[in-house]
C-alpha positions, 0 to 999 in steps of 0.5 A: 500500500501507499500510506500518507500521514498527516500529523507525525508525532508520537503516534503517527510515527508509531505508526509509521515505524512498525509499517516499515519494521514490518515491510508493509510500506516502502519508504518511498511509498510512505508520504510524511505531512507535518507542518512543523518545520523542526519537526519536518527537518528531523523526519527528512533527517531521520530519512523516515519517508518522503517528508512535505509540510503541507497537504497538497495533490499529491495525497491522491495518489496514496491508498491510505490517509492517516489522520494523527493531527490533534483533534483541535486541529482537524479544522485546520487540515480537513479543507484542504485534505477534502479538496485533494482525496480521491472516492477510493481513497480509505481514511483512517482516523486516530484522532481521539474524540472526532466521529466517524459522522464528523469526519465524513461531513467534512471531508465530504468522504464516505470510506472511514474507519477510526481506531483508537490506539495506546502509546505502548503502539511506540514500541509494537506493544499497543492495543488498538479497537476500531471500527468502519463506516458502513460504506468501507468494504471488507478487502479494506477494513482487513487490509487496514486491520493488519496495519494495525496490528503491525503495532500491537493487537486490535479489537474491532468493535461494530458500535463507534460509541464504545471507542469512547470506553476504549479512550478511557480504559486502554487509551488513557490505561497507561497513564493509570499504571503510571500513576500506581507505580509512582506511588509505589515507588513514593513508598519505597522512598518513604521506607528507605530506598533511594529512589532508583533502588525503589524504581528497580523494584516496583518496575521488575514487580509489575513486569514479573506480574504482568507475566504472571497474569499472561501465562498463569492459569488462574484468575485475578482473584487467585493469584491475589490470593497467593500473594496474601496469606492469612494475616500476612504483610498483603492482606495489611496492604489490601485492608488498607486499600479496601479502607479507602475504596481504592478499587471504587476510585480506580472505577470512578476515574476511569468512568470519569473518562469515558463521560469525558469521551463521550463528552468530546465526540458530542462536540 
């Protein structure tokens, strides 16, 4: 395929990236648009793919448009995208809060499909669920699909309305493992450790862990179970979180997402 991205920042150029890792796309066949001059030298430095600033015709000799630009951008590159692309040209969206419907109003562009992926995508580890418009046929959401999953894994989903669940679970997921893992290693720095040491360790428990849930067969449940024995240093840990209904507000903030998800795709 022949793939142009307008916006390249972290995200599209995670994209870009595992397209070319996985030779999906040429680098001569891959069209880079970012107006940023810094950021346009970098890429024609980095040799990434054919680099231009603006959206110009020649975005209609591309099979794929990517749209990575922030969502408060769109305005600003939606007249001119509408004014080149071509009826068999396939958009995919992976700008966060913009509808399908919204996106095909002005593009004046019915083949649109929108996915939301994770910043793990930076390093093939990401988790993307998307979903098409009515009129993208099934030769192009497949072939769509396996780039995707060039950066990770995908899950399609029939319903656009619940990309804003995955905004708020797997889209902003990563930011809430940030945010434990900081207070766990503020917990080590409490105890004594420096803040290395601590970092060490609360990074090689929550990889060890994460293999332990992908391998092990037993339930959440189970494996908590085998870390907190009966009147234990765990279940001390655990009455305290339970104390201050951590697990209640864990659900609440992530909630709290999606209601601004949904809030941001009404306009």
């Amino acid at each position: 395929m022949k793939i142009a991205i307008v916006g390249c920042g972290n995200m599209g150029m995670a994209f870009a990236k595992s397209f070319l890792q996985y030779d999906l796309v040429k680098k001569d066949d891959l069209l880079l648009i970012e107006k940023s001059t810094e950021r346009s030298q970098a890429l024609k430095a980095e040799k990434a793919g054919v680099v231009v600033d603006t959206i110009g015709p020649r975005v209609a000799e591309y099979d794929l448009v990517i749209l990575s630009v922030k969502p408060q951008d769109f305005g600003g590159v939606c007249d001119a995208l509408a004014a080149v692309i071509k009826p068999n040209q396939v958009v995919l969206s992976i700008m966060a809060g913009i509808p399908m419907s919204q996106i095909q109003q002005r593009l004046n562009h019915p083949l649109v499909i929108r996915a939301m992926p994770n910043t793990p995508a930076m390093l093939g580890m990401g988790i993307t669920g998307f979903t098409a418009a009515k009129e993208v046929d099934l030769t192009n959401l497949r072939r769509v699909e396996n780039l995707i999953n060039a950066t990770g894994r995908s899950i399609f989903l029939e319903d656009e309305a619940m990309l804003d669940a995955v905004t708020a679970l797997s889209g902003s997921g990563p930011a809430y493992f940030y945010y434990v893992v900081k207070a766990m290693v503020e917990a080590g720095r409490q105890m004594g450790f420096d803040e290395g040491v601590a970092t060490l360790l609360v990074k090689q428990t929550m990889l060890g862990s994460f293999h332990l849930i992908n391998n092990a067969d037993k339930s959440l449940d189970d494996l908590i179970k085998a870390v907190a024995s009966k009147g234990g240093t765990t279940e001390a840990a655990l009455r305290q979180f339970e104390a201050g209904s951590l697990a209640d507000t864990l659900v609440a903030g992530i909630r709290a997402a999606q209601v601004r998800a949904q809030e941001l795709s009404n306009g």
